[in-house]
N, C-alpha and C positions, 0 to 999 in steps of 0.2 A: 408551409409548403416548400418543399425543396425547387429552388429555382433554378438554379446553376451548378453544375459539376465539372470540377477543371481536376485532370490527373497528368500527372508526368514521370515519366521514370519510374511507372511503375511493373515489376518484369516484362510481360510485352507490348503494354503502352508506352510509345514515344511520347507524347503529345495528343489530350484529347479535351476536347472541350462543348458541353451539349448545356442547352438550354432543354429543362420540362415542363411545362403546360398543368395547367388541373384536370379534374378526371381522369383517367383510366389510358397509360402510355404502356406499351408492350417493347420488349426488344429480344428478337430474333436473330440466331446466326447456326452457322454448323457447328459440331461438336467439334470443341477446340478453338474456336474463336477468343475467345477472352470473357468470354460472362463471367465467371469467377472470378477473374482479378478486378472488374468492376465492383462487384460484392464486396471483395476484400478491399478495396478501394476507399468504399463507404464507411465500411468496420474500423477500418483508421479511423475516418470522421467520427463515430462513436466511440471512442476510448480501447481498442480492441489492444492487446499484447501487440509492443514496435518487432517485426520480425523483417531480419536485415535481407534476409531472403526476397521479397518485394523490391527490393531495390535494382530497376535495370542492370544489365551488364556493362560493364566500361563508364556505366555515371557513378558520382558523388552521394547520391540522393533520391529521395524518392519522393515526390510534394500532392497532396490533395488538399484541393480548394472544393466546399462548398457553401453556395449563398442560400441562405430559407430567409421566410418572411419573417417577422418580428411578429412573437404574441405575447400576451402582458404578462404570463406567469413567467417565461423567459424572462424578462424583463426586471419584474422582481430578482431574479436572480442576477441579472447583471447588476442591479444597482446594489447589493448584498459583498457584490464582489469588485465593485469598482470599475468595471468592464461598463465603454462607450455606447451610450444607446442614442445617441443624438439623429441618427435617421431609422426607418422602418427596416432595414437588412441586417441580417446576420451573417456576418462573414466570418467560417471557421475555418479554421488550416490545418494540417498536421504537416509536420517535414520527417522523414525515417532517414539517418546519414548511411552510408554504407559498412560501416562498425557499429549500427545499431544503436545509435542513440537518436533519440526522440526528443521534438519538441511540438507542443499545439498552443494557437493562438485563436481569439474569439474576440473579432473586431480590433484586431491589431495589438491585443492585451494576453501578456502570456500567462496561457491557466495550468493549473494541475489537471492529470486525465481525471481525477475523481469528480472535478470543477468541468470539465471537458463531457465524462459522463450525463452528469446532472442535467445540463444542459439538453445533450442530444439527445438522450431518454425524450425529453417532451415536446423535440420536432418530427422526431422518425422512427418507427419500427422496421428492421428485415424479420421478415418470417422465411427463414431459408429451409434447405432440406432437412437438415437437423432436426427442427422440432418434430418432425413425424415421429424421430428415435425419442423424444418426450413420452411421445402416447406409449411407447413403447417400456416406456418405466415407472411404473405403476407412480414408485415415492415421489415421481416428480408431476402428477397429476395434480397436488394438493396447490401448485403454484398459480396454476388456470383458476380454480375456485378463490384461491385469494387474488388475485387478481382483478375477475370479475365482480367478486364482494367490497372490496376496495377496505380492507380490514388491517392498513399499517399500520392506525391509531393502537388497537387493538393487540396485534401482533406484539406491538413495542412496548404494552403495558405488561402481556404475558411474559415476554421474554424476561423482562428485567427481573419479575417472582419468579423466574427459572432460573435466573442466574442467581438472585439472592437464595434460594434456598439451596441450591448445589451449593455454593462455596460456605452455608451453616455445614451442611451437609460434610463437605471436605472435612472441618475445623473438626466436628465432633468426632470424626472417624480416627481422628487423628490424636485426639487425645482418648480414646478407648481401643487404643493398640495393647497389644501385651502386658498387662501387670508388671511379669520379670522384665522384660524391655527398659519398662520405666524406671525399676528400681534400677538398675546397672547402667541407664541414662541416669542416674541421680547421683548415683557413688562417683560415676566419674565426673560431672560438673561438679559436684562436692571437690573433689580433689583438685582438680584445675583451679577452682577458684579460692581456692584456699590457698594452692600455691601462689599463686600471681599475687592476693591481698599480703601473704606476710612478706613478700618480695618489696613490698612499696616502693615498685618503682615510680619513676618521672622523668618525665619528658627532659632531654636534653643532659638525662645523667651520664651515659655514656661517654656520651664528649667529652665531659669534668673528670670520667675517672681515666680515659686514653691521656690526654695531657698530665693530670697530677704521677700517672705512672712514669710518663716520660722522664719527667723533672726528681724524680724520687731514685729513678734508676742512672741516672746522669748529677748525682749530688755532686759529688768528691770534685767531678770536673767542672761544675759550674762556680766552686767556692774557688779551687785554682785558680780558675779563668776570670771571676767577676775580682780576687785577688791583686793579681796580674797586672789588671787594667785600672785599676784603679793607684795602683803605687804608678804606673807607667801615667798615668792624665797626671793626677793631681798629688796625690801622699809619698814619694818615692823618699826611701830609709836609705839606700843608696847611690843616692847622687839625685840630680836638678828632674825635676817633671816636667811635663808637658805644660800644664799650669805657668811653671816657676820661667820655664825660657819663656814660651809668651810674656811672661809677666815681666819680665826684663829687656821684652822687646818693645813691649806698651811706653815701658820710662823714657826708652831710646829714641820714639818716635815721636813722643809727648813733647820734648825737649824745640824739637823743631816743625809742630805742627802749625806754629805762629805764621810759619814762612810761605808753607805751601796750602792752598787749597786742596792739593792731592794728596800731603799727609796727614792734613786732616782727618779725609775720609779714610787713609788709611788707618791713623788712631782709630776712627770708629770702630772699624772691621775688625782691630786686634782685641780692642773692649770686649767685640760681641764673641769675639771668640772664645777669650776667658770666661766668660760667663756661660758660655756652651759646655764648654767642658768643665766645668764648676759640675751642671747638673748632671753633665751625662755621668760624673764619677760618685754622684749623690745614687744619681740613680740605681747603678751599679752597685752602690755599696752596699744599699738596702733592698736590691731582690735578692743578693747573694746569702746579708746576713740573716733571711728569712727561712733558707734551706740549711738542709743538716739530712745527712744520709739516716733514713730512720727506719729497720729492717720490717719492725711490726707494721706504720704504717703503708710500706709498700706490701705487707704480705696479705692484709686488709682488703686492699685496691686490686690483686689479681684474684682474693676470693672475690671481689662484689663481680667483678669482669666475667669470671670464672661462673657464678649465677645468671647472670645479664645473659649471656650466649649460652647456656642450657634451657633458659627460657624462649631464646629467640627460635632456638632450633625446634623447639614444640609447636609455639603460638604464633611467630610473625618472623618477618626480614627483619623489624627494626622495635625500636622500647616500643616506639606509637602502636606498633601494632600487637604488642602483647597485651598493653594495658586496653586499647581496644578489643582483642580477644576475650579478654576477663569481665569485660562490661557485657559483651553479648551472652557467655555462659553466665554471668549471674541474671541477668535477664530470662534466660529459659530456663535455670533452676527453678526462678520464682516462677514462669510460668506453669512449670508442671508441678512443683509443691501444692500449686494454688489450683492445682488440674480440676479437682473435685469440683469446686466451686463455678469455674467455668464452664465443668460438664452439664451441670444441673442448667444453668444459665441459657446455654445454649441447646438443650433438649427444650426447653420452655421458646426461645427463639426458633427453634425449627419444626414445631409444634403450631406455631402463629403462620410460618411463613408458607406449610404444611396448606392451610386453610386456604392462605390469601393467593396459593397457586390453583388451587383447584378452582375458588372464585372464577379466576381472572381465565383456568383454563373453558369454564363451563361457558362463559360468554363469548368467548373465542366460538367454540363449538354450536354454540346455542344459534349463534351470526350465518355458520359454515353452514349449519344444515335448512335453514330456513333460507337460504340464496343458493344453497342445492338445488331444490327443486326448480327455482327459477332457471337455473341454468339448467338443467336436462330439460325442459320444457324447451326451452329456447334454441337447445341444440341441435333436438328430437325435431323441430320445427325445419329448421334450417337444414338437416338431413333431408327431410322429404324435399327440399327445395332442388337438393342437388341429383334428384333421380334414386333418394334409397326409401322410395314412398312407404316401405312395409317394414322399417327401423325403429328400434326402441332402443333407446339409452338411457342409461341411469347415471348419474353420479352416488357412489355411496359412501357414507362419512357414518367410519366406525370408530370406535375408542380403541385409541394403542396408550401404551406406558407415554408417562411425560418424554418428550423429547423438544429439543430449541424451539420445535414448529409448531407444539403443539401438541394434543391429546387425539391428535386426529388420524383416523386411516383414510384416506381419498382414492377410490380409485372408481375410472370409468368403466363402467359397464354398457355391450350392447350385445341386440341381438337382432341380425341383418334379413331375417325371415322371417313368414308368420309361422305363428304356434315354434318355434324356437325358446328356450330358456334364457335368459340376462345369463350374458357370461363377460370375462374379462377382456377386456377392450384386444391385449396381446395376445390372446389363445387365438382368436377367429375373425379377426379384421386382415382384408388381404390389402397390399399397396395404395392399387385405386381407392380401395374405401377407408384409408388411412389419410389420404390427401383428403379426402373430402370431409369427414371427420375435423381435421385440423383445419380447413376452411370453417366449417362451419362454427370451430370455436371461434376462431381471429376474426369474423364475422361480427359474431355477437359481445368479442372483446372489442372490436372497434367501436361500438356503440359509448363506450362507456372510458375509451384511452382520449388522453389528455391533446394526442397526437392527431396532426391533420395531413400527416404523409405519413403512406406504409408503401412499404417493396415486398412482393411476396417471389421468392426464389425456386422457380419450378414449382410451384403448388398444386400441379394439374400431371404429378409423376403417376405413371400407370392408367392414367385416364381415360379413355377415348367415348366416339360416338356422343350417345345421347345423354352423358353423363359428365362429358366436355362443355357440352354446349349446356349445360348446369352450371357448371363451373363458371362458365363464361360470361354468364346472365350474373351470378352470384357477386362474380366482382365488378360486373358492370356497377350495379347498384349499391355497391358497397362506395364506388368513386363519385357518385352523385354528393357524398357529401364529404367526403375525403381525399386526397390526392394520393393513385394507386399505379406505382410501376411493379409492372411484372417482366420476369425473364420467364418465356414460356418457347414448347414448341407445338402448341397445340393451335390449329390455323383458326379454330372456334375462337378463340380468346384473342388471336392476333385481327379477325375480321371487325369485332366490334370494339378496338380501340380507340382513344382520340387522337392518338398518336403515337407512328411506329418506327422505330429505329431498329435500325439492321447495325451487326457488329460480323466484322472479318478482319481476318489477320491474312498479312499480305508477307513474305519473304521476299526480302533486299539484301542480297549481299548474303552475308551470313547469318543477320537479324531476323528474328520475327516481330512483324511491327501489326496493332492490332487498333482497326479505327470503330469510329460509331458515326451512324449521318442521319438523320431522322427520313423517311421516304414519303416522296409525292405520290398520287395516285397509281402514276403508273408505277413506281418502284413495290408497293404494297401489293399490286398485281402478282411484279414476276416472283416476290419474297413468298407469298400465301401459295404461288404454286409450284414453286420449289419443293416448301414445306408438305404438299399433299401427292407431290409426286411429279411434277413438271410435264412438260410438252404441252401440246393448244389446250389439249382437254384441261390439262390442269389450269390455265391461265381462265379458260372459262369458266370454270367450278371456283377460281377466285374471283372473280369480277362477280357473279352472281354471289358469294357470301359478302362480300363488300356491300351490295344491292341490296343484302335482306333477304334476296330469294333464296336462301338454302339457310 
């Protein structure tokens, strides 16, 4: 049961806060008052699309709080998802910021809206104006039969042989394309892959042959230069090296390192010096005398280069992805070489899965129509309840081609007169007898929903008289065991509720600000005779439907 609704900042609510009761609560106001943004209000609490448009003007923000009672299959669900269940309340939130970002909480614990959904599916239904435009669409009639049938299990078994046999389905189409197709898919992965394997590249060769270029193209000057440096350190033919004065500075310092502590360490340093430049002229010696200007093997290195980036330009930016390019067409070579074999394979797979859809769709169907007639029975009943004593309805469940949903065609049929034909629910139902219709499903779906609050949204559109006061009875007893707000303007529905809230929007300034207050007896008074026409008489034709006597 939904117990509390707090909204702020939502377009023309400043600030609103209402406590609802069980049984059967009505809320009345003039056109324009704010009913919809209450709805929409709620629709945030169910997981509805964040739309930043709800968000006041000049606020941050847009925030709805509502509390419902605690029931155990919630509950399952919160302990599933980690979410506090330590008292009996469920407190949900949504916040909308004014750039449109969303967030929802469920006992202080932040959920996803699909976690958000889950939930509020099994505290509350709206049946708003919308669904009238359901009846109104044949394909989406088959939703109320499953519904009331209660055939997920079912559903979820079919679907899944629908989707396994489309995608056999896909694979085989796909390998029984064109003959010439395949063959001229085969000469060219022949060719590709024949390039790339006699290429035998590898990973990282590129690298090895950009530097060995460098060094092949730069010969003459590194023999010079490693040359050079090496008579200048250590081997000089004409005159003292680097080596040789260190090495004449080591004797000089060696002589009177006895004396100082500080030429001690500076012997060391001249030591480590000569031994530095020992190796760096080693070293020198031997990367130089390992090059030699060598025409053939640099003309080698700018063919292999010269191949590398004719390849890349084909198959990838880099070797990785050439040689990953050649992995994948020799993959689909062999797949289609080996096509025949798969074909057969998979005609024999989609043959099996052929069967296990029709199974799975026949029990689907077999489900639909035997809760068919329960359901036109049941609706056909609760039509006469609402004043169409001389109505017959059918539901009928024909066979259409597989689709996601099913093998099934659903559509309702009536017929609103005697001696009249069953015809389609959209040819010859007028407004009133479209709302009452849709009552009398959501009637006979409450029986059977999970849900102990429902909001019906204008349900009593094109109503009146003695077909109102059907209505009015209908939902009375539908709230005997469920908790039932409606937004209505019909005074039949607003006299026998258990509680009635009035909604006005009031201008301040340049705002429109828009409240809700639940009304005492006498507020109930002047609200019912507002709504039937106002002045004394009206105020007495409300006091008397308050009474019972009308």
């Amino acid at each position: 049961m939904l117990e509390q609704l707090t909204i702020k900042n939502v377009a023309v609510i400043d600030k609103l806060s209402v406590e609802f009761k069980s049984g059967l609560s009505v809320l009345t106001g003039e056109t324009g008052a704010g009913k919809s943004i209450i709805i929409d209000s709620i629709n945030m609490i169910l997981g509805d699309r964040a739309k930043k448009e709800l968000v006041r003007r000049g606020t941050d923000f847009a925030y709805v709080e509502a509390v419902f009672e605690m029931t155990e299959p919630v509950r399952e669900i919160f302990d599933e998802n980690d979410i506090d269940t330590d008292d009996d309340s469920i407190i949900i939130t949504r916040k909308i910021t004014a750039d449109g970002k969303s967030s929802a909480r469920i006992n202080g614990s932040a959920v996803t809206l699909n976690t958000l959904r889950d939930v509020s599916d099994m505290l509350i239904n709206i049946h708003g104006q919308h669904d009238n435009q359901a009846l109104l669409t044949p394909h989406k009639h088959i939703m109320f039969l499953d519904s009331f049938a209660k055939v997920e299990n079912e559903k979820a078994i079919y679907k899944e042989a629908f989707d396994k046999r489309n995608a056999i389905q896909k694979e085989l189409t796909k390998l029984e394309t064109d003959v010439g197709e395949r063959m001229q898919r085969i000469d060219l992965l022949s060719y590709q892959v024949n390039e790339i394997t006699a290429a035998n590249l590898r990973d990282g060769e590129e690298e090895e042959l950009l530097k060995q270029r460098k060094v092949l193209e730069r010969a003459e000057e590194i023999n010079e230069c490693t040359s050079l440096a090496v008579s200048v350190l250590y081997d000089s033919e004409t005159g003292a090296s680097a080596y040789d004065m260190i090495s004449d500075a080591q004797s000089a310092v060696e002589k009177i390192a006895d004396v100082s502590s500080a030429m001690s360490e500076v012997y060391d340093l001249i030591t480590t010096a000569m031994y530095s430049i020992e190796e760096a002229a080693r070293t020198i010696r031997d990367f130089g005398a390992g090059i030699e200007y060598d025409e053939q093997a640099l003309a080698e290195v700018e063919e292999r280069l010269d191949l590398i980036n004719r390849l890349k330009r084909k198959y990838g930016a880099t070797v990785s992805d050439v040689i990953a390019y050649g992995e994948k067409a020799k993959k689909e070579l062999s797949d289609i070489e080996t096509s025949d074999e798969r074909t057969e394979k998979l005609r024999y797979e989609l043959e099996l899965a052929e069967k296990e859809l029709k199974a799975t769709a026949k029990t689907l169907s077999q489900l639909r129509k035997k809760v068919a007639i329960q359901l036109q029975n049941d609706i056909e009943t609760a039509l006469h309840e609402l004043n169409m004593e001389k109505a017959r309805f059918c539901v009928s469940v024909e066979p259409k081609p597989y689709s996601s949903d099913g093998a099934d065609a659903v559509e309702f049929l009536i017929s609103t007169n005697p001696g009249e034909d069953l015809k389609p629910l959209v040819k010859i139902a007028s407004g009133g007898e479209l709302s009452r219709v849709m009552l009398a499903i959501k009637s006979i779906l409450a029986k059977s929903d999970a849900v102990d609050a429902m909001i019906f949204d204008e349900i009593d559109t094109g109503v009146s008289g003695a077909a109102a006061q059907k209505i009015a009875d209908k939902l009375k007893s539908i709230a005997r065991t469920a908790q039932v707000i409606c937004i209505t303007h019909l005074p039949q529905l607003a006299s026998v509720a258990n509680s009635h809230f009035l909604i006005e929007k009031d201008v301040e300034g340049e705002m429109a600000k828009t409240t809700l207050k639940m009304l005492d007896a006498n507020g109930r008074i002047a609200e019912l005779a507002r709504i039937v026409g106002g002045g004394s008489a009206g105020e007495e034709y409300a006091r008397k439907m308050l009474e019972g006597k009308i």
